[in-house]
C-alpha positions as CSV (number, residue, x, y, z in Angstrom):
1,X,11.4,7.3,2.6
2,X,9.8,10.7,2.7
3,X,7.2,13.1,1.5
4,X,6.9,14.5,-1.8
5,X,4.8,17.5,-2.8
6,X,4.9,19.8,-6.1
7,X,3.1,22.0,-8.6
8,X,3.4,22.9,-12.3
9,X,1.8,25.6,-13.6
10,X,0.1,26.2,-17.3
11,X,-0.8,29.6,-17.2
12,X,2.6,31.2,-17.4
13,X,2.2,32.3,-13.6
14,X,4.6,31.2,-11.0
15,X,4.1,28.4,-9.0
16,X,2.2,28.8,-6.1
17,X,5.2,28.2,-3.1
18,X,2.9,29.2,-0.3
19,X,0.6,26.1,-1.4
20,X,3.4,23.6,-2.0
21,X,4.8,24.9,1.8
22,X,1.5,24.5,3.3
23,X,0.9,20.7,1.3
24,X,4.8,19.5,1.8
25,X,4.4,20.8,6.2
26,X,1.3,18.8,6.5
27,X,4.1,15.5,5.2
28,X,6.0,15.9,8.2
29,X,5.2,12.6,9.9
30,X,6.6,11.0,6.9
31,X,9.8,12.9,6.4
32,X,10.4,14.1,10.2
33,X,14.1,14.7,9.9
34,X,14.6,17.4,7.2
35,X,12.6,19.6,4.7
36,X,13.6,21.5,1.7
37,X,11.6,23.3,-1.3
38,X,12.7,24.6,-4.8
39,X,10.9,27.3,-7.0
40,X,12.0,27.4,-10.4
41,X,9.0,30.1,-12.3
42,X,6.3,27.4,-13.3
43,X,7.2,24.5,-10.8
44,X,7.6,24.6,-7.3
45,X,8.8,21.1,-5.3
46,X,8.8,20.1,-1.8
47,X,10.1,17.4,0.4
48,X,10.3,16.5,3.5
49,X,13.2,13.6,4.5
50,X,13.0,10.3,6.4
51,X,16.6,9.6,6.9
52,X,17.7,6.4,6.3
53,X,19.9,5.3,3.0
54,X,22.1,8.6,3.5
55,X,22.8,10.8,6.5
56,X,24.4,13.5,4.5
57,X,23.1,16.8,3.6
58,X,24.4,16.3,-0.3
59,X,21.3,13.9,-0.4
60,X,19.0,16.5,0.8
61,X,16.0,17.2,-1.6
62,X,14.4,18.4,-3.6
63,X,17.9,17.2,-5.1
64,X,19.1,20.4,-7.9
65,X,21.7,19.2,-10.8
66,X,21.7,22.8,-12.6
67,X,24.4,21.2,-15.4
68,X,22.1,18.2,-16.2
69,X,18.8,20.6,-16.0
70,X,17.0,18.4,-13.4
71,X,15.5,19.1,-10.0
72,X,13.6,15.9,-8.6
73,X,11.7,14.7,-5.4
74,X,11.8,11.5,-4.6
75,X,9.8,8.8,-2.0
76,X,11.1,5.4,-1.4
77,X,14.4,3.5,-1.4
78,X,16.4,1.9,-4.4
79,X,18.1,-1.0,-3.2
80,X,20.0,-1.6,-6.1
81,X,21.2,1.7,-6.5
82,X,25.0,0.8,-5.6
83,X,24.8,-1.6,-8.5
84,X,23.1,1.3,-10.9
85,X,25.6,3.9,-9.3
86,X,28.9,1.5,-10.8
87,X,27.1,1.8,-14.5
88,X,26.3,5.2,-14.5
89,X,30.5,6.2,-13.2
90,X,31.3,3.7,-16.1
91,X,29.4,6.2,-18.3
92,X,31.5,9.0,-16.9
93,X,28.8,10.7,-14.6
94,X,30.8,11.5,-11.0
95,X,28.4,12.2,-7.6
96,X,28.2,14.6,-4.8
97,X,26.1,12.3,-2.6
98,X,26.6,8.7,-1.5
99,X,22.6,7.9,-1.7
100,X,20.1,6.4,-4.3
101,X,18.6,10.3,-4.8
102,X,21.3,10.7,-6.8
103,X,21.6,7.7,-8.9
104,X,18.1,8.1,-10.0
105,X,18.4,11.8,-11.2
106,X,21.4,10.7,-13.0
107,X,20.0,7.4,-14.2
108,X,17.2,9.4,-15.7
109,X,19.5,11.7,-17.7
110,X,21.4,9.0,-18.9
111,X,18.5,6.6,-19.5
112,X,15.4,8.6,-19.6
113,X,12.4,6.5,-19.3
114,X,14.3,3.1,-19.7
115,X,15.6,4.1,-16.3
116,X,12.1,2.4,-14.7
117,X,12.9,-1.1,-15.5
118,X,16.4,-1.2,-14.3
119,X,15.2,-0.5,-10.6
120,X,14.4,-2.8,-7.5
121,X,12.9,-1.1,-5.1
122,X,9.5,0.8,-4.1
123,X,8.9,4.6,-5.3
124,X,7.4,7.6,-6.2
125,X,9.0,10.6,-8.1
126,X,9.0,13.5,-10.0
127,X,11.7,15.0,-12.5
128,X,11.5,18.5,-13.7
129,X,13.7,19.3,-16.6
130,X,14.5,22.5,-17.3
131,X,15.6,22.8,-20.5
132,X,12.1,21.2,-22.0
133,X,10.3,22.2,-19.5
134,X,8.5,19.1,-18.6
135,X,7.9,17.1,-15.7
136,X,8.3,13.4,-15.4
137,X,6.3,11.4,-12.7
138,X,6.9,7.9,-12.1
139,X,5.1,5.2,-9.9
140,X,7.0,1.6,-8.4
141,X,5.4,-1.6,-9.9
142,X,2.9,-2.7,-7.4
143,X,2.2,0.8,-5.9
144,X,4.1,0.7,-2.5
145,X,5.0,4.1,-2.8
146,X,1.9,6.2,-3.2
147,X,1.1,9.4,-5.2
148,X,-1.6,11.5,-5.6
149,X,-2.8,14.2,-8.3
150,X,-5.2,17.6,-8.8
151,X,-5.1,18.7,-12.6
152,X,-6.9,21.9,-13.1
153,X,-6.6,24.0,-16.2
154,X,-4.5,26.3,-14.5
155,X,-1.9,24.0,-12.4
156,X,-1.2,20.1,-11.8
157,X,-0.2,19.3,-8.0
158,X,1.1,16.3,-6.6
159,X,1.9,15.2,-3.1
160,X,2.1,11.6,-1.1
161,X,-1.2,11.8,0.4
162,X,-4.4,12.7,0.0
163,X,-5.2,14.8,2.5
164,X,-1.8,17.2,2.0
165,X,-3.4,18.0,-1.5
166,X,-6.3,19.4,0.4
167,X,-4.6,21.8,2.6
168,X,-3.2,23.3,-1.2
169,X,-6.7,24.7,-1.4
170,X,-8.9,25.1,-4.5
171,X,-10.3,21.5,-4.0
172,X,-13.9,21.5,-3.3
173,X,-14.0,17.6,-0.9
174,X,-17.0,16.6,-2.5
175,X,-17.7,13.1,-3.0
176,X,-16.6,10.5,-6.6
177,X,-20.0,8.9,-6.4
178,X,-17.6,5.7,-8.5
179,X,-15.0,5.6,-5.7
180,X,-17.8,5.9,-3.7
181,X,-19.8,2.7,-5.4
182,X,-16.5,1.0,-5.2
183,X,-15.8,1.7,-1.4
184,X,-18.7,0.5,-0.2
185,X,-18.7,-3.0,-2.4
186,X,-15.1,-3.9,-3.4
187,X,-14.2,-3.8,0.1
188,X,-13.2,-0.2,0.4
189,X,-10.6,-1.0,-2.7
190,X,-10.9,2.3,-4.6
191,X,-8.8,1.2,-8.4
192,X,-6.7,3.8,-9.4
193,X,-7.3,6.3,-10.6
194,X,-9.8,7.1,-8.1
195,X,-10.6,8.8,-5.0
196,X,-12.9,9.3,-2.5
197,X,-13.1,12.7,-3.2
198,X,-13.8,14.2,-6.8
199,X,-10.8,16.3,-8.2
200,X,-8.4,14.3,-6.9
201,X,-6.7,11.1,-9.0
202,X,-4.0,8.8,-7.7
203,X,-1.1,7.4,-10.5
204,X,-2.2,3.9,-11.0
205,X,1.5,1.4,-10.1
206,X,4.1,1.0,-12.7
207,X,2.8,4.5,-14.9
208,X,5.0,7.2,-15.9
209,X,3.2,10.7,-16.5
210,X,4.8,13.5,-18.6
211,X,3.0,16.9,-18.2
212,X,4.3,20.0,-20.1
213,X,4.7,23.8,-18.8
214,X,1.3,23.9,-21.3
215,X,-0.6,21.2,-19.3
216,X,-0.3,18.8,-22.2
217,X,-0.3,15.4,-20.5
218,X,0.3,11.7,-21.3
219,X,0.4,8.7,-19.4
220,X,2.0,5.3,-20.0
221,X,2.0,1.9,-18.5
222,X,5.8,0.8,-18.0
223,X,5.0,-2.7,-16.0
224,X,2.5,-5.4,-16.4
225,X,2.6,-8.9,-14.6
226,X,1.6,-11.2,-17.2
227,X,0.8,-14.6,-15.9
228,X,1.9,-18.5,-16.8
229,X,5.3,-20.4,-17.2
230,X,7.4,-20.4,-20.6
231,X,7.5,-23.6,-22.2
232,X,10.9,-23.8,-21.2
233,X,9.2,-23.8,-17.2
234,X,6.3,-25.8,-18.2
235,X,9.1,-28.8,-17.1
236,X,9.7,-27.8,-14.1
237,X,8.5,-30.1,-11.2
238,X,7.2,-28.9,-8.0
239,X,10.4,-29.1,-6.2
240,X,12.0,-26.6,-8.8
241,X,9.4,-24.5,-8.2
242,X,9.8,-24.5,-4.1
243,X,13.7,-24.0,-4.9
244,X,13.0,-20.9,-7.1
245,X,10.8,-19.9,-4.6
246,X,12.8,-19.7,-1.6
247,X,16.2,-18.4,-3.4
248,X,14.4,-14.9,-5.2
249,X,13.1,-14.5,-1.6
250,X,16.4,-15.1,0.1
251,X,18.1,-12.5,-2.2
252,X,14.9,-9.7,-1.7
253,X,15.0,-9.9,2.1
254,X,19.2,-9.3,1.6
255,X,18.6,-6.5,-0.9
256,X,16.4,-4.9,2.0
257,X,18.6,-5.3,4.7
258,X,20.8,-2.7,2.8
259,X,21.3,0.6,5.2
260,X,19.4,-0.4,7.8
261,X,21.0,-0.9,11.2
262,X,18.5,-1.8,13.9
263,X,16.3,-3.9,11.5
264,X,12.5,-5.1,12.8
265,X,9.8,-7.2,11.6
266,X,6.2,-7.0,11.8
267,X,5.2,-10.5,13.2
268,X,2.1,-11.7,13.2
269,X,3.2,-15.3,13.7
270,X,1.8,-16.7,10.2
271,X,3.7,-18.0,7.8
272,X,4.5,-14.7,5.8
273,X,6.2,-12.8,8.6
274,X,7.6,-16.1,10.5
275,X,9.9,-17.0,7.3
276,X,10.8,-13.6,7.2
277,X,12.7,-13.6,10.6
278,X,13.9,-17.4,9.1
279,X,15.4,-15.1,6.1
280,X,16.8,-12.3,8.1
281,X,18.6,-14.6,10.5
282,X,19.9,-16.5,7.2
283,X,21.3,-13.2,5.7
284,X,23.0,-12.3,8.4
285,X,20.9,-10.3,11.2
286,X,21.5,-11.2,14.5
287,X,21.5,-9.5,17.8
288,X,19.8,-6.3,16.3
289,X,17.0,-8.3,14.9
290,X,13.7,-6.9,16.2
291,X,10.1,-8.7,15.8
292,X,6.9,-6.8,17.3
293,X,3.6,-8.2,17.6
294,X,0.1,-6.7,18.9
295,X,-3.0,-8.2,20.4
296,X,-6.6,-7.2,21.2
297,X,-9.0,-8.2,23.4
298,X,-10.7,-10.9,22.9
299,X,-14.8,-10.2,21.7
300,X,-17.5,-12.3,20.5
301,X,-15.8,-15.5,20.9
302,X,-12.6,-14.7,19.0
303,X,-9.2,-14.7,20.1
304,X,-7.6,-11.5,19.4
305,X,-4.2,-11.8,19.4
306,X,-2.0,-14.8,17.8
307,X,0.7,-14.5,20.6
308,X,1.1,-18.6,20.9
309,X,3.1,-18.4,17.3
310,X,4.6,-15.2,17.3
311,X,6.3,-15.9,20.5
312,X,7.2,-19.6,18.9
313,X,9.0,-17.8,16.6
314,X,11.0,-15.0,18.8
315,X,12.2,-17.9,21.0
316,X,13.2,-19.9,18.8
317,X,14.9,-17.5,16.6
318,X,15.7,-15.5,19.7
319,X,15.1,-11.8,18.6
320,X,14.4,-9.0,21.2
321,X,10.7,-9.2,20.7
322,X,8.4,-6.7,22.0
323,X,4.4,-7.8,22.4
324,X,2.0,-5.2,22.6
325,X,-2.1,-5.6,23.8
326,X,-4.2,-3.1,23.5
327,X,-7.3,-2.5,25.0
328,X,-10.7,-1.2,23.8
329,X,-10.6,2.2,25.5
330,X,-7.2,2.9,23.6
331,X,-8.6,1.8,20.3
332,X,-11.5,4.3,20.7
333,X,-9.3,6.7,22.0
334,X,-6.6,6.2,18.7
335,X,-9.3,5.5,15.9
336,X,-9.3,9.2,15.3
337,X,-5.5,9.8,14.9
338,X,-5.3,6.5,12.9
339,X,-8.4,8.0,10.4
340,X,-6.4,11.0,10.4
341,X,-2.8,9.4,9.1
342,X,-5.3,7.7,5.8
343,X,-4.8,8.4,2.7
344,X,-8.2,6.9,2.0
345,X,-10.7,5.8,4.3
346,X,-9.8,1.9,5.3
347,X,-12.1,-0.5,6.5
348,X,-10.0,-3.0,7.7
349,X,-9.7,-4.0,11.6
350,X,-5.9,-4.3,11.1
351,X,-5.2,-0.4,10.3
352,X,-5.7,0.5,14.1
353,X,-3.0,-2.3,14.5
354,X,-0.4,-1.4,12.4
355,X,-1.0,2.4,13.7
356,X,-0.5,1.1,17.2
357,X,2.2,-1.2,16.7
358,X,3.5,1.4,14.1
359,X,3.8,3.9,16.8
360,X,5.5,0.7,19.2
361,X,8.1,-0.4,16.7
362,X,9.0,3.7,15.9
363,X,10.4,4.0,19.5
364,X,13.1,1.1,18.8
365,X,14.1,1.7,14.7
366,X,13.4,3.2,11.6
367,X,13.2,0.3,9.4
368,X,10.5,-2.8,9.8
369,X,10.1,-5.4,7.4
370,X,6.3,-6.7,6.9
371,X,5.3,-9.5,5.0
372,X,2.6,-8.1,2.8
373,X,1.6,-9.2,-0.5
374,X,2.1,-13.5,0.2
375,X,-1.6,-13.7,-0.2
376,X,-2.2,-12.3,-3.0
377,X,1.0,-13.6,-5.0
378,X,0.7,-17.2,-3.5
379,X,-3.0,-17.9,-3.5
380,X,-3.3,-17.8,-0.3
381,X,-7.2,-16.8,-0.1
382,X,-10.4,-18.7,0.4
383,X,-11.6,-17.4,-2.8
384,X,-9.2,-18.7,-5.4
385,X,-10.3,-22.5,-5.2
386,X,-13.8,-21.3,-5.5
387,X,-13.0,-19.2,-8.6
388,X,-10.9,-22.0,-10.1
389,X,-13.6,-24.4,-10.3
390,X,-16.4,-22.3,-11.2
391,X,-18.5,-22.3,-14.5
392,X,-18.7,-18.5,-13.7
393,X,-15.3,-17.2,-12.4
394,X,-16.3,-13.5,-12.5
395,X,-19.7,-14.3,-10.6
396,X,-18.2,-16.6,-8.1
397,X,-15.3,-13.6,-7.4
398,X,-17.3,-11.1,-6.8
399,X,-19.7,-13.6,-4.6
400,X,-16.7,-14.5,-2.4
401,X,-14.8,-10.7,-2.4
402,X,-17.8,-8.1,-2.5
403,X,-19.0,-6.9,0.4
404,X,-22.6,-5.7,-1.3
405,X,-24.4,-6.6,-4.5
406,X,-25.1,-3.7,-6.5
407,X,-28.9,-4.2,-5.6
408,X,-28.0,-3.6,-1.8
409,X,-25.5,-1.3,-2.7
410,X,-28.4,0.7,-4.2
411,X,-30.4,0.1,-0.6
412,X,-27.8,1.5,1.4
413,X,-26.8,4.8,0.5
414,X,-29.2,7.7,-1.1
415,X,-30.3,7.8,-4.3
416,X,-28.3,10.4,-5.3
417,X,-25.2,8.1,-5.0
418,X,-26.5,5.3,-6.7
419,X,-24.8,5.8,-10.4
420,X,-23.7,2.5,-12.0
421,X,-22.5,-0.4,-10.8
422,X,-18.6,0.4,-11.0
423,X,-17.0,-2.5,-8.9
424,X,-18.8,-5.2,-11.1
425,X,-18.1,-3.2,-14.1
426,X,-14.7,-2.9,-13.1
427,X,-14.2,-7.2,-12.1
428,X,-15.5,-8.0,-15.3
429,X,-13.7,-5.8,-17.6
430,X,-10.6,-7.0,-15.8
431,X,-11.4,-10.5,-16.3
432,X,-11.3,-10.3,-19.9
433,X,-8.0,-8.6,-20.2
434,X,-5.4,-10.9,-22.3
435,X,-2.4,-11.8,-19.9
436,X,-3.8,-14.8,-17.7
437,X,-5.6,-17.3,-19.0
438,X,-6.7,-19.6,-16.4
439,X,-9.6,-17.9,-14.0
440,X,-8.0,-18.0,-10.7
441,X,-4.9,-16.3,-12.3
442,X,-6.9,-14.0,-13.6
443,X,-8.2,-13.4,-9.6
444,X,-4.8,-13.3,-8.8
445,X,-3.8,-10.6,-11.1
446,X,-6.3,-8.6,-10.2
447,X,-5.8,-9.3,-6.3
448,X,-1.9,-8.4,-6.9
449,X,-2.2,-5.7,-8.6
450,X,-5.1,-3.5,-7.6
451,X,-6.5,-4.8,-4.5
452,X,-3.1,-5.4,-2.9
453,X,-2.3,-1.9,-4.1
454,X,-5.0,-0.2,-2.3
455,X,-5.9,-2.1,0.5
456,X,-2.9,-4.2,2.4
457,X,0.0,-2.1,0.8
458,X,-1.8,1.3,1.5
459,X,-2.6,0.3,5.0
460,X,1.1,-0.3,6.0
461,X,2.4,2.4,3.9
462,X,0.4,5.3,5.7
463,X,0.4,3.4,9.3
464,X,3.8,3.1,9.1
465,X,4.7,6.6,7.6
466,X,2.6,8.0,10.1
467,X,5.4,7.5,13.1
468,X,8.6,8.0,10.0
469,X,9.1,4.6,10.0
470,X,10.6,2.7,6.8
471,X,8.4,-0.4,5.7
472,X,9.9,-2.7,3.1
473,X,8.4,-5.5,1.9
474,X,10.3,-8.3,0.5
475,X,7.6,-10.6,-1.2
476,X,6.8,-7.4,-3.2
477,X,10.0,-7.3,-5.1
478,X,9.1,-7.4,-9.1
479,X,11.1,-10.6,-9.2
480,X,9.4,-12.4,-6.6
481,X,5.7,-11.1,-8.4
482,X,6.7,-12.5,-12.0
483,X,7.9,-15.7,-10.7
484,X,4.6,-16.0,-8.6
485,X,2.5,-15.5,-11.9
486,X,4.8,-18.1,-13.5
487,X,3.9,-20.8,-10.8
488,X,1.2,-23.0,-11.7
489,X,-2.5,-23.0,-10.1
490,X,-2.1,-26.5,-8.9
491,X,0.9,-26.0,-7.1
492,X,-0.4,-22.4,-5.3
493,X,-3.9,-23.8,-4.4
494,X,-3.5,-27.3,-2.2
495,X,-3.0,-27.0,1.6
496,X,-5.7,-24.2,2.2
497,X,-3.4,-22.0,-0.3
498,X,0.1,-20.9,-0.4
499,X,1.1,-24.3,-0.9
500,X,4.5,-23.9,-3.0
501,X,5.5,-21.0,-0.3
502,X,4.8,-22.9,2.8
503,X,6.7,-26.2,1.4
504,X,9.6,-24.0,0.5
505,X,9.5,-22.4,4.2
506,X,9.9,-25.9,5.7
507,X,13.6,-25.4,4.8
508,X,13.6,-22.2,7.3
509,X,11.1,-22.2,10.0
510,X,9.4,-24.3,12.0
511,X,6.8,-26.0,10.9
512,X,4.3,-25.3,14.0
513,X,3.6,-22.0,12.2
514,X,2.8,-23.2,8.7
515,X,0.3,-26.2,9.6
516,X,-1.5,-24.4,12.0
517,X,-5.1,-22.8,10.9
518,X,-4.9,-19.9,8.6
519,X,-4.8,-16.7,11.1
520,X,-5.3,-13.0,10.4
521,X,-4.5,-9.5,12.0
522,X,-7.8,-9.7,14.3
523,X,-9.4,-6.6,16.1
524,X,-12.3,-8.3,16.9
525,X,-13.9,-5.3,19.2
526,X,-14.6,-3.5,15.7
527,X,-15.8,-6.8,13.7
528,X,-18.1,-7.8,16.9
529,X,-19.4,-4.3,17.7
530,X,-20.1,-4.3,21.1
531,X,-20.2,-1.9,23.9
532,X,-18.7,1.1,23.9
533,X,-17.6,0.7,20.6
534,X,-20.9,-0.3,19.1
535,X,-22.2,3.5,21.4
536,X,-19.6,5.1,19.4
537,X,-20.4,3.8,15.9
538,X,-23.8,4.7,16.9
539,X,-23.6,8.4,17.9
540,X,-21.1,8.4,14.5
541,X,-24.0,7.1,12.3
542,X,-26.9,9.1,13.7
543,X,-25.7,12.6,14.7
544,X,-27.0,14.7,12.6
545,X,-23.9,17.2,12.4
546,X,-22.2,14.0,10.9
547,X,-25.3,13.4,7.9
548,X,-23.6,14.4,4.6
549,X,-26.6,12.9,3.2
550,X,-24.6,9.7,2.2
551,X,-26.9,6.6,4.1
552,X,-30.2,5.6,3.7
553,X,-31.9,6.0,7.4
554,X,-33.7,2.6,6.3
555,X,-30.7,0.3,6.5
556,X,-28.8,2.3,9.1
557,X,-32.0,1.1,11.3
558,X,-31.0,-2.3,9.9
559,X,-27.6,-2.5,10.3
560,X,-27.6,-0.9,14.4
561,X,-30.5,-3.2,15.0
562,X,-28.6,-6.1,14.4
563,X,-24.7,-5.3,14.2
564,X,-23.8,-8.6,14.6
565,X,-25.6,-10.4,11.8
566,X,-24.6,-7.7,9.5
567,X,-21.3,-9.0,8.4
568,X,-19.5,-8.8,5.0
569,X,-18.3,-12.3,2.9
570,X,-15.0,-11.5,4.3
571,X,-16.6,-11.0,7.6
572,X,-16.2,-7.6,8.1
573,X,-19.0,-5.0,9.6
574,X,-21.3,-3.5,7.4
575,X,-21.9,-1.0,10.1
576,X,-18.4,-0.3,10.5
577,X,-17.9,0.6,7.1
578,X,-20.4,2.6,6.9
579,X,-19.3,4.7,10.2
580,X,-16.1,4.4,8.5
581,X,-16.5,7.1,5.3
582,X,-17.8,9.7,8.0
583,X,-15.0,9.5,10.7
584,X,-12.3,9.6,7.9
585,X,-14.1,12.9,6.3
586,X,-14.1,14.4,9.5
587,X,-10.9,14.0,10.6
588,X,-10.2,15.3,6.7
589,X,-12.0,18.6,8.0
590,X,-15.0,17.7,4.7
């Protein structure tokens, strides 16, 4: 788990070190325990190391084998690489280094692309080979591991975030009126490639990119999740299904327990992270097992913390659990770091969580396990029984999911931003992709594997990084996500959703925390603004040092003159979003 960073230049100039230094430094939150750079004339890499699969300095990168021709950086962790290590000996290749570094810069010599497929884990890396002189860039499946790009005709750069390709300099920070159009309607989900900011692309998940010391560049989709059972698991009953179920996720929690002493877990005390402690304990973890839950104060008549069933499950499985509450002067006083540590401006309440408890769980070890990606998978929304029964599944979607029409949309920000309707574009097209027949698989596929992507799995993986800690998350192994796509509607959507998942956690956990009421990670101070925090939003929506010309002063009167009954479908604020884009472009200095 690290920070990557790299350029390749095209005009037969050498690569600009000073920027890669000054893009790789501004990493070191993710990779806090080492750093290391690597000129070679037209490329230049940087990393900076989050030490956890291999203590030794042979695993340091960027990681040089001068007899294969390869210098890589790498971001993530390969769980299966002890497994991949065995083949590759068996082939004759010998290793330095005890880590997965290693086996995937060999792998790839001995492989090439057909490497990709042979990996379980979550990643991010780039390959130069020096005798072609071409550099290989390669995404994880379901994005846990971002990566971000600037192509010019002069250079390509690359680096984990967003915000360390802007300290490479020659990027102007002005606005992608589509991400833009997207951001405020698909609830802040920006689809790769997109970005906020114009110049600036991210690698969509499971895509391989080969660029040449010329700047020729192609791009190729190396993983799809196609959807529905073979006609061999068209027999299978419900109970088979549970069964299958539970074992792939028994054997992707083990896999992730892999080098990892002290090992944590994010609990929220729903289902999702509850059968995850149920798993650990099964595979083995005992007195080092970990579990960390936060809480808010309560505002507008919700509840804001779901202690009663995450402390259900620390007793009974008796971990050394830590609870954490935060009040709302230390949100205010945090939402600026938090902005800060995004890749992309987030609007959901749960991101100041998982910075806080982030920053908690960082003090006790470097590895949490979170239980992203159930939803999605396992139908566990309110949306997917209204899309299954509806004569118009893309309307009915983007009624239950958008947070504007287009029509409002076009009311809200300046005319100047108001290009197309992008996010309905983008729903549609998507829904009439070949690969899932059935309409709420169709939701599902493009929940798992774009909205997941850059929403839940974005907001853990740059909460998290920001304090160096490790996040895995089991129900995002590729084996877990193709059975999930196998599973039929009917057995997903009963039960308020999840149905399949929360039959097959009866096995494991309690079941006190899978028939109560659907919960989620509340922050009710910024979905009921109030307060101070509603004076802050304010002064953040009407200064006029913070007008970049983005709002229409018509509904910003609106939305502060009644904050409250301005909320989303998903029942977020429209105000918040709003203050949102300009507190994340001010803390990224645009």
């Amino acid at each position: 788990m690290c920070g990557i960073a790299g350029e390749l230049r095209f005009d037969n100039q050498s690569a600009d070190l000073a920027a890669v230094e000054r893009i790789t430094q501004s990493l070191t939150s993710r990779g806090p325990d080492a750093c290391g750079f690597n000129s070679q004339g037209p490329v230049a890499l940087g990393h900076r190391r989050l030490k956890i699969m291999d203590l030794c300095e042979a695993s340091g990168q960027p990681m040089i084998d001068s007899a294969l021709g390869l210098s890589m950086v790498f971001n993530g962790a390969i769980y299966n690489y002890p497994e991949l290590r065995a083949e590759l000996e068996a082939l004759g290749y010998s290793f330095f280094s005890g880590g997965d570094t290693e086996v995937l810069l060999k792998g790839f010599h001995a492989w090439g692309e057909a490497l990709l497929p042979r990996l379980n884990g979550m990643f991010a890396f780039a390959i130069w080979q020096r005798d072609v002189q071409e550099l290989f860039i390669a995404r994880d499946r379901l994005g846990i591991k971002p990566l971000y790009l600037s192509k010019t005709g002069d250079r390509l750069r690359f680096a984990s975030t967003l915000p360390a390709l802007l300290k490479g300099g020659d990027i102007a920070g002005v606005l992608n009126p589509v991400a833009l159009n997207h951001y405020m309607s698909f609830h802040a989900v920006v689809p790769a490639p997109d970005t906020l900011i114009a110049g600036i692309e991210k690698l969509p998940p499971g895509t391989f990119m080969r660029v040449d010391a010329s700047g020729k560049a192609s791009q190729h989709r190396w993983w799809t999740l196609e959807f529905g059972a073979s006609e061999d698991e068209q027999r299978y009953s419900f109970e088979d299904w549970q069964e299958r179920t539970l074992t792939t996720l028994r054997q992707s929690v083990a896999l992730r327990q892999r080098a990892a002493v002290d090992v944590g877990v994010l609990l929220s005390g729903g289902v999702d992270s509850s059968l995850l402690v149920g798993l650990l304990r099964e595979a083995g973890a005992a007195d080092n097992l970990l579990t960390f839950s936060i809480g808010f104060e309560d505002a507008g008549g919700e509840r804001g913390d779901e202690f009663k069933y995450s402390d259900l499950i620390a007793q009974h499985y008796q971990t050394r659990h830590h609870q954490l509450r935060i009040q709302e002067k230390e949100i205010l006083e945090q939402l600026p770091a938090a902005f800060r540590a995004m890749s992309e401006p987030m609007v959901s309440h749960d991101c100041i969580a998982f910075y806080l408890l982030s920053r908690e769980v960082s003090k006790h070890c470097k590895v949490v396990q979170s239980g992203q990606g159930a939803d999605e998978l396992f139908a566990g929304y309110h949306w997917y029984p209204q899309v299954d029964g509806a004569d118009d599944p893309v309307a009915a979607y983007l009624k239950a999911f958008r947070d504007r029409s287009y029509e409002e949309y076009a009311e809200t920000v300046q005319q100047q931003w108001v290009k197309g309707d992008f996010s309905g574009d983008f729903v549609r097209q998507h829904f009439a992709q070949p690969g899932a027949d059935a309409a709420v698989d169709k939701a599902l596929r493009i929940d798992s594997t774009v909205m997941l992507v850059d929403d839940p799995v974005k907001r853990v993986d740059n909460m998290t990084m920001a304090w160096g800690l490790e996040a895995r998350v089991p129900f995002l192994d590729h084996n877990v996500a193709e059975l999930s796509a196998k599973i039929p509607a009917k057995y997903k959507l009963p039960d308020g959703g999840k149905y399949v998942l929360k039959e097959a956690a009866r096995k494991v956990i309690p079941a006190a925390v899978i028939d109560r009421p659907k919960g989620y990670f509340p922050v009710p101070g910024l979905k009921h603004l109030q307060g101070n925090t509603l004076n802050w939003v304010r002064e953040m929506l009407t200064d006029p040092s913070q007008d970049r010309g983005l709002y229409n002063p018509a509904m910003l009167d609106k939305l502060l003159n009644d904050p409250e009954g301005q909320l989303t479908p998903l029942r977020g604020s429209k105000l918040w979003q709003l203050a949102a884009v300009n507190l994340w472009l001010s803390e990224q200095g645009l």
